[in-house]
Backbone bond lengths (Angstrom), bond angles and torsions (degrees), N, CA, C in turn:
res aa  C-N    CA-C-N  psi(-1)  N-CA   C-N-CA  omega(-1)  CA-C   N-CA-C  phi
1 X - - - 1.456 - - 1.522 109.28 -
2 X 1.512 132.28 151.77 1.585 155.05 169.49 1.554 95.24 -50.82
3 X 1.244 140.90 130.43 1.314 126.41 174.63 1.588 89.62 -123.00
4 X 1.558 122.57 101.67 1.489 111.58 167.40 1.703 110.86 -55.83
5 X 1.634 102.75 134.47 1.711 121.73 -165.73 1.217 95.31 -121.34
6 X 1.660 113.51 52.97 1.321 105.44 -178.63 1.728 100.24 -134.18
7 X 1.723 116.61 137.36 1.475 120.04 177.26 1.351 121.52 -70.98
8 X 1.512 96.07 114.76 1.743 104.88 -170.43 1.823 114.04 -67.72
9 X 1.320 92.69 116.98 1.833 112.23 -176.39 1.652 90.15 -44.82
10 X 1.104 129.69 138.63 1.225 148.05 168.03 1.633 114.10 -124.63
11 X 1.395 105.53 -47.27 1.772 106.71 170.32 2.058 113.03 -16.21
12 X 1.051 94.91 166.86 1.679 100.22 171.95 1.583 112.10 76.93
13 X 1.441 102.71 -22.69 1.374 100.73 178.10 2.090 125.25 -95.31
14 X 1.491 102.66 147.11 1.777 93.77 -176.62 1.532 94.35 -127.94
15 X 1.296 102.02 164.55 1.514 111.43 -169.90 1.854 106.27 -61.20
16 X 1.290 99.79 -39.03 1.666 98.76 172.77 1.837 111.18 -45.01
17 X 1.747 106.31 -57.69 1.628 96.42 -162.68 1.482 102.71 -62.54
18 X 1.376 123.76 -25.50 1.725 114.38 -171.21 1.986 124.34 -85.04
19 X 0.851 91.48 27.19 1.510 114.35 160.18 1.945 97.41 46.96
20 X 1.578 108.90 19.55 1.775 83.21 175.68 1.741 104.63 -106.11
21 X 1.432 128.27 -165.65 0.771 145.72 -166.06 1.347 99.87 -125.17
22 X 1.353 105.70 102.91 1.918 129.30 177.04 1.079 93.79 -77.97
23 X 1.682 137.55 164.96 1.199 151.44 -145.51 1.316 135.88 114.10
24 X 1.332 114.20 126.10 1.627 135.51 -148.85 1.537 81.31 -95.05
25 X 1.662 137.77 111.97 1.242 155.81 -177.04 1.676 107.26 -88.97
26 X 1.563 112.36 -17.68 1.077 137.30 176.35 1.807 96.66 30.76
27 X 1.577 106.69 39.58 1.923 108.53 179.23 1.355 104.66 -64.64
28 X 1.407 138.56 -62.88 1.450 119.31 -175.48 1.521 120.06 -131.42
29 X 1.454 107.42 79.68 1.502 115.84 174.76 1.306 137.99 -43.81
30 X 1.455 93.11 -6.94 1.800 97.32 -172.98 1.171 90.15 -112.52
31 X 1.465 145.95 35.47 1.471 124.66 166.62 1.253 100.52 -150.27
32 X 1.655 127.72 129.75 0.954 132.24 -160.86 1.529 128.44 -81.98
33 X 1.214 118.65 131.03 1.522 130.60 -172.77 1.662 108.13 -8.75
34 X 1.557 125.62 110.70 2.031 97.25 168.00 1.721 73.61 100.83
35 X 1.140 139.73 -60.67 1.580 126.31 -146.19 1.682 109.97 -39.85
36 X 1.337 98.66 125.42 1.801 100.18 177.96 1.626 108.18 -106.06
37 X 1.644 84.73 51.08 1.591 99.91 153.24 1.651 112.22 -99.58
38 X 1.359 113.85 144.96 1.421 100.55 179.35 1.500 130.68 -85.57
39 X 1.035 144.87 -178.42 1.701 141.95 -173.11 1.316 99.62 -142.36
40 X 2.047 102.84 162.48 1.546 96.29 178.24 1.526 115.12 -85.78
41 X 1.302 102.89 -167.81 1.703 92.69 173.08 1.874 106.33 -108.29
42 X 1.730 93.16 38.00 2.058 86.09 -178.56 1.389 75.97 -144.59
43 X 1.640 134.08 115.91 1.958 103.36 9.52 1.614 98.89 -90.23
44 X 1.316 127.54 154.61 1.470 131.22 177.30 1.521 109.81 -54.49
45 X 1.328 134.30 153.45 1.329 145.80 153.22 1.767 129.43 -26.57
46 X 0.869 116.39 103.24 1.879 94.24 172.38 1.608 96.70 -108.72
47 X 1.264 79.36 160.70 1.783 97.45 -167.73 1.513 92.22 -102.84
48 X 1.532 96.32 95.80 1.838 95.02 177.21 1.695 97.34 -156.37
49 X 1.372 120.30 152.69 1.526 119.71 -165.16 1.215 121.39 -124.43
50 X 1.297 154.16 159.50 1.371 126.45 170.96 1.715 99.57 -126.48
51 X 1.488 109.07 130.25 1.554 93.01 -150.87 1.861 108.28 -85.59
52 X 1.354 87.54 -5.38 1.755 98.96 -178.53 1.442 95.97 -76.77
53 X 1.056 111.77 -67.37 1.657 107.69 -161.00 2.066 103.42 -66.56
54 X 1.345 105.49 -21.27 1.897 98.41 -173.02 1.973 101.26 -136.37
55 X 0.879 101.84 70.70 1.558 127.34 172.03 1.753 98.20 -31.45
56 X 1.478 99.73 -56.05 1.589 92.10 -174.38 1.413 104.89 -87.55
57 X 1.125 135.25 37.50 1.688 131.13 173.81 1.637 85.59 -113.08
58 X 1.309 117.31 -61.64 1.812 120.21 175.31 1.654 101.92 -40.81
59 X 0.628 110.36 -54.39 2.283 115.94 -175.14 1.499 93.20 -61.64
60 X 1.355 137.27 -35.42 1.461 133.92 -161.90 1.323 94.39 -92.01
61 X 1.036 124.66 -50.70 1.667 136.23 162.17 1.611 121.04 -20.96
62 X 1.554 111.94 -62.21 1.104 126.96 167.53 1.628 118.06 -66.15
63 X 1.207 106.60 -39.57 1.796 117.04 164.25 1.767 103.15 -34.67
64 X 1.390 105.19 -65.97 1.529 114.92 -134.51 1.886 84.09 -71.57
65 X 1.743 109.87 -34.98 1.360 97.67 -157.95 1.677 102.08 -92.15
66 X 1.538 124.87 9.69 1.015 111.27 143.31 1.616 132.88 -56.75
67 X 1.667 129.22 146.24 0.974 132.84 148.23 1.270 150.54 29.65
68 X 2.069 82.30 -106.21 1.194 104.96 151.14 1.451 125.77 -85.58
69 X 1.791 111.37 177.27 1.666 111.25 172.48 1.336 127.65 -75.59
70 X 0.922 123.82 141.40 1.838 120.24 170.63 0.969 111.36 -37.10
71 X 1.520 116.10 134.08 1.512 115.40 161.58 1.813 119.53 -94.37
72 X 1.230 104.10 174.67 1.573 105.26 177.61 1.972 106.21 -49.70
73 X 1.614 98.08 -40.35 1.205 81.57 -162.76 1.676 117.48 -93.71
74 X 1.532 110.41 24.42 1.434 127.60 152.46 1.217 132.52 -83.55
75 X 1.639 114.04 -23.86 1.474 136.36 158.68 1.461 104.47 -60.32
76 X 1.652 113.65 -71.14 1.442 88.19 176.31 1.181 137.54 -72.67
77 X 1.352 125.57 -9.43 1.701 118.79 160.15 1.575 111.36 -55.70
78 X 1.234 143.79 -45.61 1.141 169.16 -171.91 1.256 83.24 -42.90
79 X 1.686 121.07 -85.23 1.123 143.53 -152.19 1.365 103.42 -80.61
80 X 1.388 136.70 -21.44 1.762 114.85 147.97 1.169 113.49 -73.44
81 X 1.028 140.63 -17.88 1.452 125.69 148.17 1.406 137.66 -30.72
82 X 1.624 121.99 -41.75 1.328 129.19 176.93 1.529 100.84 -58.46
83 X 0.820 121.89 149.76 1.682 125.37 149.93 1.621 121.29 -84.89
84 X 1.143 106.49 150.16 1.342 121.28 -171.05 1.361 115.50 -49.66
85 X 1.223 103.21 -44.69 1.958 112.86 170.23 1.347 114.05 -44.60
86 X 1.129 138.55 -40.56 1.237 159.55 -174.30 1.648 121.35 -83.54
87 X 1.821 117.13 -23.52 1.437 115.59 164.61 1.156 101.35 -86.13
88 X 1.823 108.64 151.53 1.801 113.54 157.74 1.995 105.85 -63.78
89 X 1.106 88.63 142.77 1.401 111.09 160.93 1.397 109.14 -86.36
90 X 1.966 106.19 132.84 1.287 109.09 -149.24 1.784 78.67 -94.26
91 X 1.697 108.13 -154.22 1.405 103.19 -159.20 1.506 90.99 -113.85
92 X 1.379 101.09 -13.06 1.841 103.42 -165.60 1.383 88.81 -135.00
93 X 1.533 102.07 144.33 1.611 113.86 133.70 1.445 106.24 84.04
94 X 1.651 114.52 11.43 1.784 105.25 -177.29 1.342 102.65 83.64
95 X 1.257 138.50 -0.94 1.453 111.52 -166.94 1.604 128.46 -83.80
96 X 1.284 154.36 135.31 0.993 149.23 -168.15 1.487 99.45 -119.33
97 X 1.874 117.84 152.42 1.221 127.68 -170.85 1.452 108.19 -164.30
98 X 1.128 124.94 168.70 1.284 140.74 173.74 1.877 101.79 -149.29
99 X 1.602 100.74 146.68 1.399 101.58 176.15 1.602 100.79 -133.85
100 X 1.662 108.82 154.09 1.562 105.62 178.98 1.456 99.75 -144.62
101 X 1.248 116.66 138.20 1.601 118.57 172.75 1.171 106.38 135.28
102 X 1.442 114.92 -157.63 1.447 112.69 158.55 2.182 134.24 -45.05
103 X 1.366 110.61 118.57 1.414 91.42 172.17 1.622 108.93 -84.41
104 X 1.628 101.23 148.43 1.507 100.74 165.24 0.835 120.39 -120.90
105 X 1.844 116.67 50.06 1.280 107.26 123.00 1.510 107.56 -136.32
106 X 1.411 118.86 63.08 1.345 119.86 138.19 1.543 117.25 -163.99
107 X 1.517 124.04 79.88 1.237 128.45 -178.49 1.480 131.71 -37.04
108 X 1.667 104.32 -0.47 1.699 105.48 159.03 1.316 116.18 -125.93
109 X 1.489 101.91 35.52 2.065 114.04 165.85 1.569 98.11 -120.30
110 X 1.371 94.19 -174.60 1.244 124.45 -153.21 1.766 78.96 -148.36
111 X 1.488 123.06 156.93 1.297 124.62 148.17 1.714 118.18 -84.34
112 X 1.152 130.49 122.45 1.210 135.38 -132.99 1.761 92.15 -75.09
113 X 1.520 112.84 -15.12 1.652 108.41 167.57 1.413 111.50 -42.36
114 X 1.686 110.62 -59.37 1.519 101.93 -163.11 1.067 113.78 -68.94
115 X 1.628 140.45 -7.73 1.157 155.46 157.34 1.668 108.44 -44.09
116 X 1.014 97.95 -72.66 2.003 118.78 177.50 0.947 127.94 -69.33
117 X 1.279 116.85 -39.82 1.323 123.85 174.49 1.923 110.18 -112.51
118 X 1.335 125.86 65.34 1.449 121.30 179.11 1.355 110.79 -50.13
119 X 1.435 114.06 -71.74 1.334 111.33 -163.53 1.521 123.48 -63.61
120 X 1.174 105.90 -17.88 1.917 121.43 176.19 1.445 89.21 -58.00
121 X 1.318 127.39 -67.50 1.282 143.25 -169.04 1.478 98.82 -47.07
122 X 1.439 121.28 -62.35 1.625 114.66 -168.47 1.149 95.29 -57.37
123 X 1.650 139.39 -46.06 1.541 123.03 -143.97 1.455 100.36 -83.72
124 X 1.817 123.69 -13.83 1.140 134.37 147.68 1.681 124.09 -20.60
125 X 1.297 80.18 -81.02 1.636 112.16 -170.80 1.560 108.22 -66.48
126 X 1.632 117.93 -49.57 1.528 112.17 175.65 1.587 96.87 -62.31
127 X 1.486 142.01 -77.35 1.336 133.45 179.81 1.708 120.24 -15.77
128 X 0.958 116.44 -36.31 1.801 124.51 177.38 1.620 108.97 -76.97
129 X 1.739 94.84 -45.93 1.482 91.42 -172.99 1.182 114.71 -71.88
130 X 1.341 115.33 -18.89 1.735 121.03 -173.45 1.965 104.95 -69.33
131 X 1.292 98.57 -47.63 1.742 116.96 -151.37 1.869 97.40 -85.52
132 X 1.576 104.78 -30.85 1.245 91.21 166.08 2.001 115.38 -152.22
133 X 1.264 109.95 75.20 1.532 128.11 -179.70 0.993 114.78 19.58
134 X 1.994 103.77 -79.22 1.480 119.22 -142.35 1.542 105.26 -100.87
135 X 1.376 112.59 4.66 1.184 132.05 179.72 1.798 119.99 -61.45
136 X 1.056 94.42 109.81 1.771 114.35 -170.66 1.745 100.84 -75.92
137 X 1.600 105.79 141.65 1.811 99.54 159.55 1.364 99.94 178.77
138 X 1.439 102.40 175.96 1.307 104.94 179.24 1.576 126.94 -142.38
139 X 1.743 91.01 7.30 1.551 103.05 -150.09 1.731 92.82 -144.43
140 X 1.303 138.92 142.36 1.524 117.93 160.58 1.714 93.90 -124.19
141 X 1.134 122.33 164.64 1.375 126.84 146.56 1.328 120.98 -149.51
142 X 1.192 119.01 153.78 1.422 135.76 -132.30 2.130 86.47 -128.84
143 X 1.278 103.40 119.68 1.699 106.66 146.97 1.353 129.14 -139.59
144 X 1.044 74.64 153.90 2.256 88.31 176.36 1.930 110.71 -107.17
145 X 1.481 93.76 124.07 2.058 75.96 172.07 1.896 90.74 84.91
146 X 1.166 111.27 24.16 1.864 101.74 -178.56 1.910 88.87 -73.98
147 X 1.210 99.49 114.13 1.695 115.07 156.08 1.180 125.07 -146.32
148 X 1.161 110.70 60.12 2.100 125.81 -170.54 1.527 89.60 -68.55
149 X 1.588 79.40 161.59 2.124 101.75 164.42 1.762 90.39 -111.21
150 X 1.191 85.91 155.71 2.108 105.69 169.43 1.436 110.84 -11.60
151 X 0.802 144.80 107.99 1.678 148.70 156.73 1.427 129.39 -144.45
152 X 1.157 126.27 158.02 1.773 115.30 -164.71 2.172 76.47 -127.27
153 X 1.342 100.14 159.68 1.360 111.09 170.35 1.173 142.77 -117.00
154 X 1.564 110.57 99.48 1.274 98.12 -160.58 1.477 155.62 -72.44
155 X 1.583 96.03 10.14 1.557 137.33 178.71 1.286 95.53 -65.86
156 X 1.088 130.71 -45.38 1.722 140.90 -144.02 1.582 98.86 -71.86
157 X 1.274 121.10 148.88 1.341 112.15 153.81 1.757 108.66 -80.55
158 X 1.441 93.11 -178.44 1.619 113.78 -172.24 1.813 101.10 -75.69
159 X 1.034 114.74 -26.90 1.675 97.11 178.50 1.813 113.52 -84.81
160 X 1.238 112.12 -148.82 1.633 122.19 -150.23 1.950 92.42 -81.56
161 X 1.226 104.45 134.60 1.494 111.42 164.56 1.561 120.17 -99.64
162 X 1.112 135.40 121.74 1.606 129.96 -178.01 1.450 111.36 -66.72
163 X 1.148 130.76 139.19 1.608 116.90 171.05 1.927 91.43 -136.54
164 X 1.107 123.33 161.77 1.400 142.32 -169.01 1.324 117.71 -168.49
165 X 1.362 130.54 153.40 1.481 130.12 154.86 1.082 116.04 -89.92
166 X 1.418 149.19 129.85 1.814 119.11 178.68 1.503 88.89 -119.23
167 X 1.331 132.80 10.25 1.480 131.83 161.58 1.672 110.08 -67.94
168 X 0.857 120.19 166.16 1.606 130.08 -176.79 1.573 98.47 -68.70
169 X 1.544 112.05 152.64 1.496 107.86 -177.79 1.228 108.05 -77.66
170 X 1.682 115.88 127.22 1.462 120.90 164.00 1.625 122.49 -93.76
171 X 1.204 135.49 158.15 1.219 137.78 -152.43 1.884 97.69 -84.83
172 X 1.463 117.84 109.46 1.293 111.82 164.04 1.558 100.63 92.30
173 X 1.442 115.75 -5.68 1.684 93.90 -176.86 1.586 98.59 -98.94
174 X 1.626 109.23 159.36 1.864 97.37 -166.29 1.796 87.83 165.27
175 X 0.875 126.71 155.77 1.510 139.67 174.92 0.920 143.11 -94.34
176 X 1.382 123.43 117.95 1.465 133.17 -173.05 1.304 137.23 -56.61
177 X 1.431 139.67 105.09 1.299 114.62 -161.24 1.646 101.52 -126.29
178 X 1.205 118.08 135.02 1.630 121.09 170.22 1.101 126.22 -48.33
179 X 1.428 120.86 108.60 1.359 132.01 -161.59 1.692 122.28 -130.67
180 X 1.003 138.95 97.22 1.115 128.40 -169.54 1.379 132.88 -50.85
181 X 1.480 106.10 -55.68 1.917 119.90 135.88 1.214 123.34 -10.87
182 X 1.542 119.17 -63.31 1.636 150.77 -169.20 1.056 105.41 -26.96
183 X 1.409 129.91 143.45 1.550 138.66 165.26 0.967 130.25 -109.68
184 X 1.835 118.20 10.82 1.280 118.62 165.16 1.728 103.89 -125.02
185 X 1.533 102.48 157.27 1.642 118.46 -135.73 1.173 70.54 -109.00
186 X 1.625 133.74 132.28 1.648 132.47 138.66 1.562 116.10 -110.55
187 X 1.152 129.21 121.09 1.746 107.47 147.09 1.372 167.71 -13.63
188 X 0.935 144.23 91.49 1.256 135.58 -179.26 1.246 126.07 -130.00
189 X 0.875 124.88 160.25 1.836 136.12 -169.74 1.697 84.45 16.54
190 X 1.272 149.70 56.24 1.475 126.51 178.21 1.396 129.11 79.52
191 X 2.035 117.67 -15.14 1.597 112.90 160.46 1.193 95.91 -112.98
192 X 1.610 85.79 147.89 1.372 117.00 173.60 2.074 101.77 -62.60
193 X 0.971 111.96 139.31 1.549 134.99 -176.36 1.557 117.69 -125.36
194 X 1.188 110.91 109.72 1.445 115.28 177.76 1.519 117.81 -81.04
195 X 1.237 120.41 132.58 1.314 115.15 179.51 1.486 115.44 -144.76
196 X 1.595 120.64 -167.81 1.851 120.05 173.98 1.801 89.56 -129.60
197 X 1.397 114.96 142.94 1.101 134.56 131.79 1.497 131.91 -54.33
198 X 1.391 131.22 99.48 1.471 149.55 -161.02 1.695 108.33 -100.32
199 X 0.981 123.02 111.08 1.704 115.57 145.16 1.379 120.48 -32.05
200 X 1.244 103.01 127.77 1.750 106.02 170.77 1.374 116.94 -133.80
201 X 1.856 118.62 19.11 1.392 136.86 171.57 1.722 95.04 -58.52
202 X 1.646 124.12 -30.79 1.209 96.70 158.27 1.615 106.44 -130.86
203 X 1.815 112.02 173.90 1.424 106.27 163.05 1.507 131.22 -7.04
204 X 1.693 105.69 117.58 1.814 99.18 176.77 1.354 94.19 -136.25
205 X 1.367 110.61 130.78 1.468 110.36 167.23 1.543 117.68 -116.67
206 X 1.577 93.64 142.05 1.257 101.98 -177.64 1.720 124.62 -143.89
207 X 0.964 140.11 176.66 1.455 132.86 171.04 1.553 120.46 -88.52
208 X 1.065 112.64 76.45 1.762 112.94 -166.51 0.752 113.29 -88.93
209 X 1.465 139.62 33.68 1.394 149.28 170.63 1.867 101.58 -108.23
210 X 1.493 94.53 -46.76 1.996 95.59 175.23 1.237 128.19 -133.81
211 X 1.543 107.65 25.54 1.436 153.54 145.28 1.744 107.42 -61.27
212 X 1.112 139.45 104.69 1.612 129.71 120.40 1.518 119.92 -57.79
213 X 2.056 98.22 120.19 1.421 105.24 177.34 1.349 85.60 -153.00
214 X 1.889 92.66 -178.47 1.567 91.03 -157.91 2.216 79.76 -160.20
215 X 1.212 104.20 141.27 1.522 99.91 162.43 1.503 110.75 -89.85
216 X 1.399 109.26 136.35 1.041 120.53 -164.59 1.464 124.06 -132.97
217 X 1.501 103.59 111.83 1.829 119.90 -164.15 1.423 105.45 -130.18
218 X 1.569 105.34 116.77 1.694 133.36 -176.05 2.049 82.23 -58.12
219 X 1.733 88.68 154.98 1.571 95.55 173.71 1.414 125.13 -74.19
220 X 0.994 121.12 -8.87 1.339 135.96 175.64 1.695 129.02 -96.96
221 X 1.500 95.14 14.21 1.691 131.08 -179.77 1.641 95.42 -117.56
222 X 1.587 100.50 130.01 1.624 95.77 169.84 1.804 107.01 -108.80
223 X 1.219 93.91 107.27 1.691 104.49 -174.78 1.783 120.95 -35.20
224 X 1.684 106.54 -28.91 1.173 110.51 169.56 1.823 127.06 -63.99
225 X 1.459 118.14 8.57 0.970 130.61 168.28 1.546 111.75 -104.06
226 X 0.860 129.19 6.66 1.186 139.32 -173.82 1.413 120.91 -92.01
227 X 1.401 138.24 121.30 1.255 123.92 169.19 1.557 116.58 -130.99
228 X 0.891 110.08 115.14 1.930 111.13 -170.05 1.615 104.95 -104.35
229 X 1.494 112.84 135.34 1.330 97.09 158.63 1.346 115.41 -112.65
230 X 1.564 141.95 175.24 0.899 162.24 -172.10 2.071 124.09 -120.81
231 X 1.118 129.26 104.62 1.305 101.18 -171.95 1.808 91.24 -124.61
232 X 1.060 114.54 152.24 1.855 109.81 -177.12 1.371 98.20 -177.85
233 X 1.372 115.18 160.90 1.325 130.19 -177.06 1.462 107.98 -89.81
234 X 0.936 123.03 115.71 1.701 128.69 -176.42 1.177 104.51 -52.19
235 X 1.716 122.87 -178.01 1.521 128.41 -159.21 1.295 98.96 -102.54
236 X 1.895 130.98 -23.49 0.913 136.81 178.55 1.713 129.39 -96.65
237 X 0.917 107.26 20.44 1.533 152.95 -172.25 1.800 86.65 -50.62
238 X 1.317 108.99 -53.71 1.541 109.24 -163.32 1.756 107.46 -89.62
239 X 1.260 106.58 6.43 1.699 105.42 163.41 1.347 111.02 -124.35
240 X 1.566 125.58 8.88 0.970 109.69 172.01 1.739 133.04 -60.04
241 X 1.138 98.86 141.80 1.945 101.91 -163.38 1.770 95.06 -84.73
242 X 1.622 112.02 138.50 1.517 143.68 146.82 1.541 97.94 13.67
243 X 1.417 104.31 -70.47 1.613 114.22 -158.96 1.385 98.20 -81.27
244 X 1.741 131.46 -52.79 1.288 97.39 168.56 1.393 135.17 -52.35
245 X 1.536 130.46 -45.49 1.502 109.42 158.91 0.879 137.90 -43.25
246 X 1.279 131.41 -31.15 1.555 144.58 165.22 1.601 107.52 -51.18
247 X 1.258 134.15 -37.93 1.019 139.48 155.37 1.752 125.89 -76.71
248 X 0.778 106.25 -9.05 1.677 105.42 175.80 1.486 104.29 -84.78
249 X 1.325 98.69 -43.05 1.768 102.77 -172.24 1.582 106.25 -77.89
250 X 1.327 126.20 -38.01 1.607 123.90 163.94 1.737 119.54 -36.46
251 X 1.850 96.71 -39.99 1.173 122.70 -172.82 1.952 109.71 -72.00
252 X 1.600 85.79 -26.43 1.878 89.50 -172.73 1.677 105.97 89.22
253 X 1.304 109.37 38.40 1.344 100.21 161.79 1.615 116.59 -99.63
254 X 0.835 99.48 173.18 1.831 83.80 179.97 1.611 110.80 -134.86
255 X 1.629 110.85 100.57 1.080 118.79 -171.02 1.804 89.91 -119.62
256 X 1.760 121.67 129.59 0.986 122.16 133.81 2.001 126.57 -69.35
257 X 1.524 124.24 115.18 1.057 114.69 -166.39 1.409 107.96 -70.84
258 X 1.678 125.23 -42.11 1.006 111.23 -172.47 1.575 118.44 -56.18
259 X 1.569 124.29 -82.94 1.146 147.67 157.76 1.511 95.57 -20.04
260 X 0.903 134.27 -97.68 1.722 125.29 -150.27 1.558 105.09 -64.45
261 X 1.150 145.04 -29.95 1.520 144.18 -175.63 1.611 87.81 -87.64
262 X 1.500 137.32 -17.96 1.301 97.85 159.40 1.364 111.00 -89.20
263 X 1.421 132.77 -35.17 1.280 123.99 174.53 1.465 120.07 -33.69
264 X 1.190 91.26 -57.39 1.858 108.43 173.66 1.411 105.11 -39.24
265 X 1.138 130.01 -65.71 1.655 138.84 174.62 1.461 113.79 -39.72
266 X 1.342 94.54 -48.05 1.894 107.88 -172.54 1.588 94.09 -56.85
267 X 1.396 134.15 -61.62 1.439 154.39 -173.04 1.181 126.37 -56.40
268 X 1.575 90.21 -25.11 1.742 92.05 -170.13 1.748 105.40 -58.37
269 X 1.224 116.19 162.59 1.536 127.84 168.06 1.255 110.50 -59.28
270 X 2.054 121.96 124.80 1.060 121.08 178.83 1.643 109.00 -96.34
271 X 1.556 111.55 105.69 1.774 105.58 -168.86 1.447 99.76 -71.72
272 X 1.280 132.32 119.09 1.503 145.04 150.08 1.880 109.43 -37.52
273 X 1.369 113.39 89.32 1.406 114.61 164.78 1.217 121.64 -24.33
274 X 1.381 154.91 150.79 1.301 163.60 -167.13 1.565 108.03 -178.49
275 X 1.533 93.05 126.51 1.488 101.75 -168.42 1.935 86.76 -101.94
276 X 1.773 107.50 150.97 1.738 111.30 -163.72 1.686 97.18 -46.63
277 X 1.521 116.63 -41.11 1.462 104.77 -166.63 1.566 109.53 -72.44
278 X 1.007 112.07 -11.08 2.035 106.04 167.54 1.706 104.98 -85.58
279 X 1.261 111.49 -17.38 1.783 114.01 -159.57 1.508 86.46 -86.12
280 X 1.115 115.21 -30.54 1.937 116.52 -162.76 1.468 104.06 -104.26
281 X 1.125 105.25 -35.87 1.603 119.97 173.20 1.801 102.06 72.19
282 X 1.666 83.81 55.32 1.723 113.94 175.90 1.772 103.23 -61.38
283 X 1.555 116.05 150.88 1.187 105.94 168.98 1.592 112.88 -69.12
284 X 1.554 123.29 159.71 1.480 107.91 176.68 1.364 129.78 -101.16
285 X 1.755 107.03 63.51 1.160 146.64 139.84 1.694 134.76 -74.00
286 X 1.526 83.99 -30.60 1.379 92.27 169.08 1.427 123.25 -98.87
287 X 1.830 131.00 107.52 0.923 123.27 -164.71 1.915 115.81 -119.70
288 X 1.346 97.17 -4.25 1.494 114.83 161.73 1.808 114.47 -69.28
289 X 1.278 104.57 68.49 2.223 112.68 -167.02 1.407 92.43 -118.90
290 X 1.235 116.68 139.75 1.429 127.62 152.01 1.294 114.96 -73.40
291 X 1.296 132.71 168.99 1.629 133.63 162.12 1.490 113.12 -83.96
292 X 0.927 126.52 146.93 1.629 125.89 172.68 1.466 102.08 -159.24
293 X 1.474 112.03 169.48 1.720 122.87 -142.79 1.870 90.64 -117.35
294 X 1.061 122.93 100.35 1.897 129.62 154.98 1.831 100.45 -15.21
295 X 1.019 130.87 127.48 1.584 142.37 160.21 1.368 77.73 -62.34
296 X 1.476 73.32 159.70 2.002 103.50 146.11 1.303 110.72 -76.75
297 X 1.329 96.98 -177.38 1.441 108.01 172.91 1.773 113.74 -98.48
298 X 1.411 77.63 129.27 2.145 80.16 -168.17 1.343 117.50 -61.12
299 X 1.453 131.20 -21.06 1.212 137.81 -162.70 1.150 120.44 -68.34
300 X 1.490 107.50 -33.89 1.587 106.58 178.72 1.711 115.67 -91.53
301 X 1.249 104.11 167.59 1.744 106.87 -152.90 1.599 95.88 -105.67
């Protein structure tokens, strides 16, 4: 499909003509605007903004009561808006991010963004639903400076992850995906890995949970122009509780419960039982072993 890549005029409009209800919810004062600390779900969320204190909730405001849908390149205006104080600092590589939706790792939070920031989140969530329909998720995240090495994620559930640029197209930047075919050589843990470089100026789906990929920016690209988002169904997808869905979908995420919470189930990680004398790799003399559960493997992110 044509995805108009054009920033929807919002000017002309005041909080009076758009019929919502402005209001300082003042829900969690002790944690700072953007904080990707999580919150409970008692008392529930209201979707209300205060445009003095969150400038870009008023701009998301005007988004939603436009027309038409957000485009990619209304997400990223949105999202240069935050200030830097306010993204997590990634662990590698400069990268900065924010996440909203479901957390996966705590199936009775919320990331306290979609809390604070609602309507950022809807113009999120309507922008995905517009650019790609049938597209399932539960989770988005947002980076600046995305320049990973090879890694699969283990947050992700087992089905399709969305990846996109919603930054302006830069020359040569685009994503790496593990390919056996592939003609470009990347690293990992120490083997060389063959893979293809993909466009992601639009929607790419892929399995980034048992997928090796990598974002990928020529040296003559400064990664800090870069903004990728991410949208995927978390790993905990299949314990999520009543009231958090009830809130994802308020939020505009688009989770079918039946169908995708069984997929989710189908996907989940099957831990291989291990009794202590296989975990220690006891001689088998020793038959006094408890059972205990194999980790994952730590390497992947």
């Amino acid at each position: 499909m044509i995805i108009e890549d054009e920033t929807q005029q919002t000017e002309g409009y005041s909080v009076d003509d758009m019929g919502f209800t402005v209001e300082n919810t003042g829900y969690s004062p002790d944690l700072p605007w953007g904080s990707m600390k999580t919150l409970p779900l008692d008392p529930p969320f209201d979707l209300s903004a205060d445009p003095l204190l969150k400038p870009i909730e008023f701009r998301a405001l005007l988004l939603l009561r436009h027309p038409k849908p957000p485009t990619p390149r209304d997400v990223f205006n949105l999202f240069n808006m935050i200030p830097n104080t306010y993204l997590r600092r990634g662990a590698k590589d400069g990268t900065r991010y924010f996440g909203t939706g479901s957390n996966p790792r705590n199936s009775k939070c919320l990331f306290s963004f979609s809390i604070e920031m609602p309507f950022t989140t809807l113009v999120i969530t309507k922008m995905i639903a517009y650019v790609a329909p049938s597209f399932r998720f539960t989770c988005c995240i947002l980076f600046r400076g995305c320049k990973s090495r090879p890694h699969r994620d283990a947050n992700n559930g087992g089905n399709q992850s969305l990846v996109m640029q919603i930054s302006p197209p830069l020359p040569g930047a685009a994503l790496w995906v593990q390919d056996i075919c592939g003609d470009v050589i990347m690293e990992h843990l120490g083997t060389r890995v063959k893979g293809r470089v993909v466009s992601i100026d639009t929607p790419y789906l892929l399995n980034a949970r048992k997928c090796l990929h990598a974002g990928y920016v020529p040296p003559h690209v400064d990664p800090q122009q870069r903004v990728v988002l991410v949208a995927f169904n978390t790993i905990n997808l299949g314990t999520l509780s009543p009231e958090v869905i009830d809130q994802l979908l308020d939020l505009g995420f688009r989770i079918n419960s039946k169908t995708d919470l069984k997929e989710a189930l189908e996907e989940a990680p099957r831990f291989k039982q291990l009794t202590l004398q296989e975990f220690l790799q006891l001689p088998p003399s020793r038959k006094d072993c408890h059972d205990v559960i194999e980790v994952m493997d730590s390497q992947d992110e």
